[in-house]
C-alpha positions as CSV (number, residue, x, y, z in Angstrom):
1,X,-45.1,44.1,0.0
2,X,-44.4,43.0,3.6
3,X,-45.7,39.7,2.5
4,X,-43.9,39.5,-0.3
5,X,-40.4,40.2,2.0
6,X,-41.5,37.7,4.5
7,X,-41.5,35.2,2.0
8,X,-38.4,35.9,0.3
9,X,-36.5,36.1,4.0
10,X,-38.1,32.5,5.1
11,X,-37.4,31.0,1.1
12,X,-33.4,32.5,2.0
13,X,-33.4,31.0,5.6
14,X,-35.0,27.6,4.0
15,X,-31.8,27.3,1.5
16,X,-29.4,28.1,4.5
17,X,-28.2,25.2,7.4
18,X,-26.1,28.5,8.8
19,X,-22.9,26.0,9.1
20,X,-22.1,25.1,5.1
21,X,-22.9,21.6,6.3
22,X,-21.9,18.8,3.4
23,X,-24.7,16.8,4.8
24,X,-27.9,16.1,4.9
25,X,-29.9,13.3,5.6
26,X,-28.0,9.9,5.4
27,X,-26.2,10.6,2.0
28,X,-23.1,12.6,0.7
29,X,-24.2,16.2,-0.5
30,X,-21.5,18.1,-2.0
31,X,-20.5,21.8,-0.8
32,X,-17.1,23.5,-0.3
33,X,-17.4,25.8,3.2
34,X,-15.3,29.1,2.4
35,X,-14.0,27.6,-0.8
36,X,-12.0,24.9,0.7
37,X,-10.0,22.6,-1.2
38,X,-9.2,19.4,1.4
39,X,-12.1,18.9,3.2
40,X,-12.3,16.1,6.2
41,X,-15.2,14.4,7.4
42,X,-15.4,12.5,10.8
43,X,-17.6,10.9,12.7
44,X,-21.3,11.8,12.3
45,X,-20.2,14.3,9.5
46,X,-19.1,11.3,6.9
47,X,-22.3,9.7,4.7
48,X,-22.5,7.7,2.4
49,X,-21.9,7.9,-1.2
50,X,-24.7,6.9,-3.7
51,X,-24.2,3.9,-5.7
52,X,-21.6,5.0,-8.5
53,X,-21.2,2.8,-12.2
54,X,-19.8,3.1,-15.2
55,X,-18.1,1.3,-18.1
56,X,-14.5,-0.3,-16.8
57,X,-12.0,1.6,-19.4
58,X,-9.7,-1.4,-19.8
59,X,-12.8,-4.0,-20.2
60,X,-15.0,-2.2,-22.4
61,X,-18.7,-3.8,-21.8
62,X,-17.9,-4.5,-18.7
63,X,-19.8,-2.5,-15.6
64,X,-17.8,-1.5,-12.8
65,X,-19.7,-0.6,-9.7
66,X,-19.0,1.1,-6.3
67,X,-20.4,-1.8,-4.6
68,X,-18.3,-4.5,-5.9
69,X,-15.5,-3.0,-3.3
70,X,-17.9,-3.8,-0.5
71,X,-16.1,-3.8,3.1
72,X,-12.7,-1.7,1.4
73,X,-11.5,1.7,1.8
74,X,-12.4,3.0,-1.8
75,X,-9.9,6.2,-3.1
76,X,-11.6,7.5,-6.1
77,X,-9.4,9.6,-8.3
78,X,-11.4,11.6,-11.0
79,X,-8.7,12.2,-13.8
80,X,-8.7,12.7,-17.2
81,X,-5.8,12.0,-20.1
82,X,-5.9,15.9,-21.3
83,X,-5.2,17.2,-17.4
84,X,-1.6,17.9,-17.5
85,X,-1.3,17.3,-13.1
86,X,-3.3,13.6,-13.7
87,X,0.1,12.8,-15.5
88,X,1.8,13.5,-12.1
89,X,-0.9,12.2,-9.8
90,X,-1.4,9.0,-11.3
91,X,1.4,7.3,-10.7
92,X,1.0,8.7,-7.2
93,X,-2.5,6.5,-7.1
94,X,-0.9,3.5,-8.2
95,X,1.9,4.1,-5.4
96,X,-0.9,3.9,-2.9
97,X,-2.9,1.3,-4.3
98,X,0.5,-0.9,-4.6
99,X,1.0,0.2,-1.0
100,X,-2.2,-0.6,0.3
101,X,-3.9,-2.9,-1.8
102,X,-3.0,-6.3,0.7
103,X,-4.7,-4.3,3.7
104,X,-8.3,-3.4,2.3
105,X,-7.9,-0.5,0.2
106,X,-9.0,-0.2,-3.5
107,X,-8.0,2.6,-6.1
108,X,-11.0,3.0,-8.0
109,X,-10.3,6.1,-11.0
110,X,-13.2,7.7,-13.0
111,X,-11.5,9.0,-16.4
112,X,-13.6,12.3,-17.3
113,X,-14.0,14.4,-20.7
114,X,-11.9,11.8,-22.6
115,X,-14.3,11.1,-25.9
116,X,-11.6,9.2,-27.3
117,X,-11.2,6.4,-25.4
118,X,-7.4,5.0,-27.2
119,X,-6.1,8.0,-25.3
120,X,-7.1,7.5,-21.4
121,X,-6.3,3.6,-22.6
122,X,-3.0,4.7,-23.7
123,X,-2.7,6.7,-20.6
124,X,-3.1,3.6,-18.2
125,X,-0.5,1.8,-20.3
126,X,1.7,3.9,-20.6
127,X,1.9,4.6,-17.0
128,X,1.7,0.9,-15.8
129,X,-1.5,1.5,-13.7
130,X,-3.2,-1.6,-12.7
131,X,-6.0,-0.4,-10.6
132,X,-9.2,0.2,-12.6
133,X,-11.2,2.9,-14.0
134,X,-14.1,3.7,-15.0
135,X,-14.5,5.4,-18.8
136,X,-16.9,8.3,-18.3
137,X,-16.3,11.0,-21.1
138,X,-19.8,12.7,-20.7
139,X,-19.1,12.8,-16.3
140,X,-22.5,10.8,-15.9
141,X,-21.3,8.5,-13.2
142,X,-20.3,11.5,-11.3
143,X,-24.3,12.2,-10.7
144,X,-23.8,9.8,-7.7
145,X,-21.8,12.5,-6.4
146,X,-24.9,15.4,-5.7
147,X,-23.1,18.8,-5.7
148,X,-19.8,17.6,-6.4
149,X,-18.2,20.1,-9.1
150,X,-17.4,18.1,-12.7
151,X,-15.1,20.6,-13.4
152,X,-12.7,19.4,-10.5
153,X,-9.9,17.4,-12.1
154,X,-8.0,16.0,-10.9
155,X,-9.5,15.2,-8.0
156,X,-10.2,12.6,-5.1
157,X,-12.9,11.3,-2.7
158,X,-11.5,8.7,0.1
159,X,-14.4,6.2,1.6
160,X,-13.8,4.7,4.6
161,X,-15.2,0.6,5.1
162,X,-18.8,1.9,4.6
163,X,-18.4,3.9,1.7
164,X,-19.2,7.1,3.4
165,X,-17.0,10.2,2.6
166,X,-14.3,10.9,4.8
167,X,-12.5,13.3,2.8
168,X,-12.4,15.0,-0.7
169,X,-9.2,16.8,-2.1
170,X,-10.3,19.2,-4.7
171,X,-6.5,19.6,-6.0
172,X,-4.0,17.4,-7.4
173,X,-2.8,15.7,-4.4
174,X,1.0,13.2,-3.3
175,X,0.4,9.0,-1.8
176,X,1.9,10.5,1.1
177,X,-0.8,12.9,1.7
178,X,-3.4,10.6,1.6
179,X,-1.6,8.0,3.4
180,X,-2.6,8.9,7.0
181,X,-6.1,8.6,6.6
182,X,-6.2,5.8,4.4
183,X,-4.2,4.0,6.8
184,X,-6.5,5.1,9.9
185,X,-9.7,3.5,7.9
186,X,-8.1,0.4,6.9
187,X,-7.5,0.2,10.6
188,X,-11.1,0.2,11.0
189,X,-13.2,-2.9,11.6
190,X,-14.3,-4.5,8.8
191,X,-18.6,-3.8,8.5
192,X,-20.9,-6.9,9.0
């Protein structure tokens, strides 16, 4: 029994980094300390984000891939055409992206849970949005993302130069509240 206890307290204190850390290692690992909804990521604390693809929406056939933004400051919005605050947040997106665009910064959507794709189509259209997205009804591409939660729509990830995550809103979210920090990493140096 006392081995048995030993066991299961070492197992416990294997799972546990004691400070709800978001990562480990060198890459982005998904967790929300104390349930928090904006999370922000300096220094040290930001890594990177696993190569993430998918289908463009607008170019069907056509692959769209994290790494063809190389050296910008990448804002992914995960949205889908059936959430009722993506019709309020989108244009939102496309306010920063129109904003932005000229000083390194890229608007990169992932449309989620949409299995017919006329709709999120329609969606773009209808709401002028120029920047692209990647169609994703069954959430695959977001498996780039370890831990993040598919259910969190809408939602967005902001990557500084080096794609690394330097914050993550878990909520629908205004240009103006992203604006500071997108502004402080297209500030930054481009990488070599």
């Amino acid at each position: 029994m006392r081995k048995l206890l030993l066991a299961l307290l070492l197992v416990v204190a294997g799972c546990s980094t004691g400070t709800d850390a978001v990562v480990r290692g060198t890459e982005f690992d998904f967790v929300a300390p104390d349930g928090k909804l904006e999370l922000t990521y300096t220094g040290a604390e930001r890594k990177k984000l696993g190569e993430l693809t998918g289908e463009s929406l607008m170019e069907p056939g056509k692959q769209i891939k994290l790494s063809d933004y190389a050296g910008k400051v990448v804002v992914l919005n995960i949205w889908g055409a059936w959430c009722g605050p993506c019709r309020a947040e989108a244009p939102e997106m496309q306010k920063l992206y129109d904003a932005h665009k000229e000083s390194g910064v890229q608007v990169l959507g992932i449309d989620v849970r949409d299995d017919i794709r006329s709709q999120p189509e329609d969606f773009m259209r209808d709401r002028k949005l120029t920047y692209p997205s990647i169609y994703d009804p069954g959430s695959r591409s977001l498996l780039a993302l370890k831990g993040y939660p598919r259910n969190a729509v809408p939602s967005t990830i902001i990557l500084d130069r080096q794609h690394r995550v330097a914050a993550v809103h878990l909520i629908a979210t205004l240009a103006s509240d992203l604006e500071p920090l997108v502004k402080e990493l297209a500030a930054e140096p481009v990488p070599s």
